[in-house]
Steps between C-alpha positions, in 0.01 A plus 500: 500500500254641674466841308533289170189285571196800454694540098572135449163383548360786306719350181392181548179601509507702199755193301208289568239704349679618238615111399131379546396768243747338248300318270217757424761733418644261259208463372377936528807628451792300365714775481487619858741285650416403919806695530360813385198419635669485880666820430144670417364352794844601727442904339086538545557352837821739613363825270127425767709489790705782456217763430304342770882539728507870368173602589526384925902475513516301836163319425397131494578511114879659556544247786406187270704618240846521738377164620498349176828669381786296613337176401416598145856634461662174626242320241605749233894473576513144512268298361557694177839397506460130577245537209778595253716221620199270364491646191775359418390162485274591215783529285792384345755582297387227223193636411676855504747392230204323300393794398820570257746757447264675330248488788733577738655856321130567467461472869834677609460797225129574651608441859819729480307761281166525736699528805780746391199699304303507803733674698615768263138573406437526893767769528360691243139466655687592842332195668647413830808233435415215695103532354656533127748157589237308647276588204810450226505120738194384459432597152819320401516204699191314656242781596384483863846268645754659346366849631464369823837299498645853399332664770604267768885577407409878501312473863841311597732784377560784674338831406753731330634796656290739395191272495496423833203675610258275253395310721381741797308655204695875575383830332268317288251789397794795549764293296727586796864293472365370134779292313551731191394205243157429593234478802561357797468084489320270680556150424149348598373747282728443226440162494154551496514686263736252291225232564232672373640579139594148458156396573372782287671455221549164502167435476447683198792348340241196551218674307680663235815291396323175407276682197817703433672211441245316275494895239892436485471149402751351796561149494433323764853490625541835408191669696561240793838681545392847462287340774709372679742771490279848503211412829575472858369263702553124435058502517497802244717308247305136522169717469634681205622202309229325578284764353672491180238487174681189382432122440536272850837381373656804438324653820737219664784579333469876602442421869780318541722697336332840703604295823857403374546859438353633815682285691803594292477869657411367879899328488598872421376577871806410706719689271315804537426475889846447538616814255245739664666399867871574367366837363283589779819444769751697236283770472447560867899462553538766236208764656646415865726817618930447438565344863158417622396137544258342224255248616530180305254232418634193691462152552632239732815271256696261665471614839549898365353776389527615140296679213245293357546537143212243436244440771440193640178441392612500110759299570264251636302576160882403295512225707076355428557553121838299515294195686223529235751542230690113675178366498553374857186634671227288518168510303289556775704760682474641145130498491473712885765730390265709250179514749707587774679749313203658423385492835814667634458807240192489531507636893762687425351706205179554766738598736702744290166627410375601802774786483383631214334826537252492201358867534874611523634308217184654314582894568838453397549152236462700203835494395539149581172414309710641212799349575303126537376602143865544327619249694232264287567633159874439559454147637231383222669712238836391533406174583267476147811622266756283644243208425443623156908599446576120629242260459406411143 
């Protein structure tokens, strides 16, 4: 406890700044969610104090930084996880189905098509594997949770065989013991890196689909799906819809269909946690050597180990959106469950971001930049003809 206190009170710290800045950024900048906001904070804060660690390695800077470390990680780990247990409680599977068959195919066609699109364009661009899933994640699902939901599973798995070395950061500049399909990964990069797009160009899915929209003459259902079913964060969709050229009626029709939708694709996160677990423990059982044992992904059932096809965390977000869905949670637990939520991501995103290595992710994010780029012409592309195929 005692080597988790230095990072735990530097989260809080930061939570409580970040959460005190809340209203002038809704008021600023409605598209910058305090989620994005933390992880800004989290990346300008770790990007200052690893130049500053570089420069005297040993110094007062270097030392603050290992002090910090193990609390931030904890906060990171954790609280993130309890945070997508809440997140459940904001939905259920009601309001999912209100949305239609039609709604629904629109949300399943655009979340199948961005994610499986994401990938294969990521081969092509030879972008690392786990950067290229956590991007084809969050551009699919829920932005800034889902990729950090993905990331937790990924940080749980064990490294493949012949990526073992990623995180000791071997032969980086000689390419020494390189996998052959792609640099060498490191996952607080890549989710950094993940993170960033979806704030990028999220926020200009904010900006540009709202006029877009109103030149193809949506409806107000109509562009509150595309909405709903193209952006990434829940704060990018309300400020889009909300944004929407249209008559205050049919601006309230659109928002509440854009947040149907949306939280039509955040139910799609336990499948896909769970999917990218199976296929991260098959494909290290496959790479491992005939005869050699292959580490496993565990957790404690019934008194046992065993492989932990879903983590416990989304089953715990299964089991929130089955209470909401009952109705058997109360109002006011209701009520704390969204600020606390956001409190929870909140230090976690500022944690997560304080591993970030901004100049880094700036010498070599070019082909990720790109990637982040398809990724957002598949998601609002697809999402846009499956509205206009489907919805009359």
């Amino acid at each position: 406890m005692t080597r988790l206190l230095p990072g735990l009170a530097l989260a809080a710290a930061a939570t409580a700044a970040l959460l005190g800045l809340t209203p002038v950024l809704a008021t600023a900048a409605p598209s910058l969610s305090p989620l994005v906001l933390a992880l800004l904070a989290g990346a300008a804060a770790g990007s200052v104090l690893g130049v500053l660690a570089r420069r005297a390695p040993g110094g007062a800077t270097a030392r603050v930084r290992d002090a910090v470390g193990p609390g931030t990680a904890w906060t990171a780990r954790h609280l993130l996880r309890a945070g997508v247990v809440l997140l459940g409680l904001q939905l259920s599977v009601a309001d999912v189905l209100g949305l239609g068959w039609r709604g629904l195919v629109v949300v399943a066609v655009t979340v199948a098509t961005t994610f499986a699109g994401t990938l294969a364009i990521g081969r092509r661009l030879r972008v690392p594997r786990d950067t290229a899933l956590l991007v084809a994640t969050g551009f699919s699902i829920c932005g800034a949770a889902a990729v950090s939901a993905v990331s937790g599973v990924l940080d749980r798995a064990p490294a493949r065989p012949d990526r073992a070395h990623r995180h000791t950061g071997a032969d980086r500049h000689t390419g020494a013991d390189r996998p052959p399909d792609g640099p060498v990964e490191d996952l607080a990069g890549s989710t950094g890196a993940a993170l960033a797009m979806v704030a990028l160009f999220g926020t200009a899915a904010v900006l540009v689909l709202p006029p877009l929209a109103d030149a193809l003459g949506l409806r107000a259902e109509q562009a509150g799906l595309w909405i709903g079913a193209g952006v990434q964060e829940v704060a990018q969709v309300v400020a889009a819809a909300g944004a929407l050229p249209l008559a205050p009626a049919a601006v309230a029709t659109a928002l509440a269909t854009a947040t149907v939708a949306k939280l039509a694709r955040v139910v799609l996160l336990a499948p896909l946690v769970a999917g990218v677990g199976a296929v991260r423990g098959r494909r290290v059982a496959l790479a491992a050597p005939v005869g050699a044992p292959v580490p496993a992904v565990r957790t404690r059932t019934a008194g046992r180990d065993g492989p932990a096809l879903v983590p416990g965390f989304v089953v715990g977000f299964l089991v929130a959106v089955g209470l909401r869905s009952l109705g058997v949670v109360p109002d006011a637990v209701l009520a704390a469950a969204g600020p606390l939520g956001t409190g929870l991501f909140v230090a976690a995103m500022f944690s997560l971001g304080l591993g970030v290595d901004v100049p880094r992710l700036v010498r070599s994010g070019g082909r990720t930049l790109l990637l982040g780029a398809a990724s957002a012409v598949v998601v609002t592309g697809t999402s846009l003809a499956a509205v206009l195929l489907l919805v009359p």
